[in-house]
DOVEX-697469 format. One line per 10 residues: number of its first residue (from 1); their letters; for each residue x, y, z of C-alpha. Coordinates in pm, 1 decimal. Layout:
// residues N
NUM	A	X Y Z | ...
// end
This chain:
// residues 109
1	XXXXXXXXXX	-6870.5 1832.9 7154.6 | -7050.5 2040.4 6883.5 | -6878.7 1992.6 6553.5 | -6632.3 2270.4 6441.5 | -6746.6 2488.1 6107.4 | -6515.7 2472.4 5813.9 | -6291.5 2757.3 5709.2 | -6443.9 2834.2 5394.1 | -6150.1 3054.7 5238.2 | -5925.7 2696.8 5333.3
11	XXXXXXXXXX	-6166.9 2502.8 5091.8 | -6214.6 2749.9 4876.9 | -5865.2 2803.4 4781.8 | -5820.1 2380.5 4752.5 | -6052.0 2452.8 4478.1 | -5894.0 2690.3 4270.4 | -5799.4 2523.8 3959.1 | -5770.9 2834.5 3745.7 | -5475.2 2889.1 3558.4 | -5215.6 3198.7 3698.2
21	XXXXXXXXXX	-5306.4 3513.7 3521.3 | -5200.2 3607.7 3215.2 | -4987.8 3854.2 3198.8 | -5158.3 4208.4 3107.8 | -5101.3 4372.8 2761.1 | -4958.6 4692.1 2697.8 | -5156.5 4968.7 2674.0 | -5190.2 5119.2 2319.5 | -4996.9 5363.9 2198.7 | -5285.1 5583.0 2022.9
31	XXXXXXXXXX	-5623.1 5625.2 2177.2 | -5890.9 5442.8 2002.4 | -6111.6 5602.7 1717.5 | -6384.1 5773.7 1825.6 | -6600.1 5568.6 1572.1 | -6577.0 5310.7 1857.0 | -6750.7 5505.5 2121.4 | -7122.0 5407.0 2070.4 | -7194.5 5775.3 2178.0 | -6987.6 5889.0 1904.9
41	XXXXXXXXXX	-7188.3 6136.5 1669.9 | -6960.7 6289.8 1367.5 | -7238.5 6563.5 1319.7 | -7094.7 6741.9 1653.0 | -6770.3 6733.1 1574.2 | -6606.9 7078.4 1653.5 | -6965.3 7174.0 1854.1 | -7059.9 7239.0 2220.5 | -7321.9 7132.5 2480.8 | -7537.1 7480.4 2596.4
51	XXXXXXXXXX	-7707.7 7363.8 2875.7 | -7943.0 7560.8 3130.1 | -8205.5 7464.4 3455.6 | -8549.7 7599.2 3445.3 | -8855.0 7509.2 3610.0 | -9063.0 7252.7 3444.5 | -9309.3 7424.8 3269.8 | -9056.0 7604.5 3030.3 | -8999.3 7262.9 2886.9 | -9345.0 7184.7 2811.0
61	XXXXXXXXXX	-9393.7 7522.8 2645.0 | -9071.6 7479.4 2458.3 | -9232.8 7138.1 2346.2 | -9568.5 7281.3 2288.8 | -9427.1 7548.3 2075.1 | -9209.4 7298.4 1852.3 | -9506.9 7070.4 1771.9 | -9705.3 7387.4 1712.5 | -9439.7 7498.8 1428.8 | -9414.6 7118.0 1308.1
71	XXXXXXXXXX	-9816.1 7173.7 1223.8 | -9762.2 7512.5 1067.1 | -9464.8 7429.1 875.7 | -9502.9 7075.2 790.5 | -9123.3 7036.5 883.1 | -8923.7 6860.7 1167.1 | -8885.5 7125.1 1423.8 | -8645.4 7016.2 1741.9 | -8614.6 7164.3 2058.0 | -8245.0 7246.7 1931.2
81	XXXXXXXXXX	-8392.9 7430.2 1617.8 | -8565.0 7664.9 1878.4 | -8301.6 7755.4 2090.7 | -8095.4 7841.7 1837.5 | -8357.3 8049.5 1662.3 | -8408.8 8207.9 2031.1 | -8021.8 8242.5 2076.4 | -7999.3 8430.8 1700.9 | -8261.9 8647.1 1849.2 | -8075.4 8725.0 2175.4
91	XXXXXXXXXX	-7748.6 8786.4 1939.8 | -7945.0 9000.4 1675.7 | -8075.9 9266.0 1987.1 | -7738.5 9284.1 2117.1 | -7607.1 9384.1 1783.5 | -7381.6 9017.1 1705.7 | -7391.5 8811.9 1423.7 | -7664.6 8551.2 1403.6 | -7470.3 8202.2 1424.9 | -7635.9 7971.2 1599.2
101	XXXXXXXXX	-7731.7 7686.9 1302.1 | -8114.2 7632.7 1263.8 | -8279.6 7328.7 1106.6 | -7962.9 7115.6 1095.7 | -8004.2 6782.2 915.0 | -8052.5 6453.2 1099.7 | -7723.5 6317.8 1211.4 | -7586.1 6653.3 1241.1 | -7606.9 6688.7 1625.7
// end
């Protein structure tokens, strides 16, 4: 007679030695500060994320034009710094104020 295979989950639980579980703690009663959220950035504080889809090659040119004006300006230029620039001109044909912050400071968003 072929020998009969072992019910694992039996042995298994046999083996358990753990201690019960611990009973859970409370939930806080505040949230936690944002400074511990590794994504945290103070800098966009009170700002919003524009986002948009284009094809691929409006990227590159968007990144070709940015190291162009790093050469001619000898100044950190960002892909942010141009779309707001480009967004100020947008505002400025249709007659709105120009708000859109260009050539924020590192750690500023």
């Amino acid at each position: 007679m072929p020998k009969q295979k072992p019910d694992l989950s039996q042995a298994l639980k046999s083996l358990d030695n753990r201690a019960p579980a611990a009973p859970k703690a409370e939930a806080p009663s505040r949230p936690a500060k944002r400074e511990a959220d590794p994504h945290y950035r103070p800098g966009r504080d009170g700002m919003e994320n524009l986002t948009g889809y284009f094809p691929p090659g409006v990227k590159d040119q968007l990144l070709m034009l940015a190291i162009r004006r790093k050469r001619e300006t000898g100044a950190r230029v960002t892909l942010q710094d141009l779309q707001a620039e480009a967004l100020n001109d947008l505002f400025a044909k249709y007659g709105l104020p120009e708000i859109a912050p260009v050539g924020r400071k590192e750690g500023q968003g």
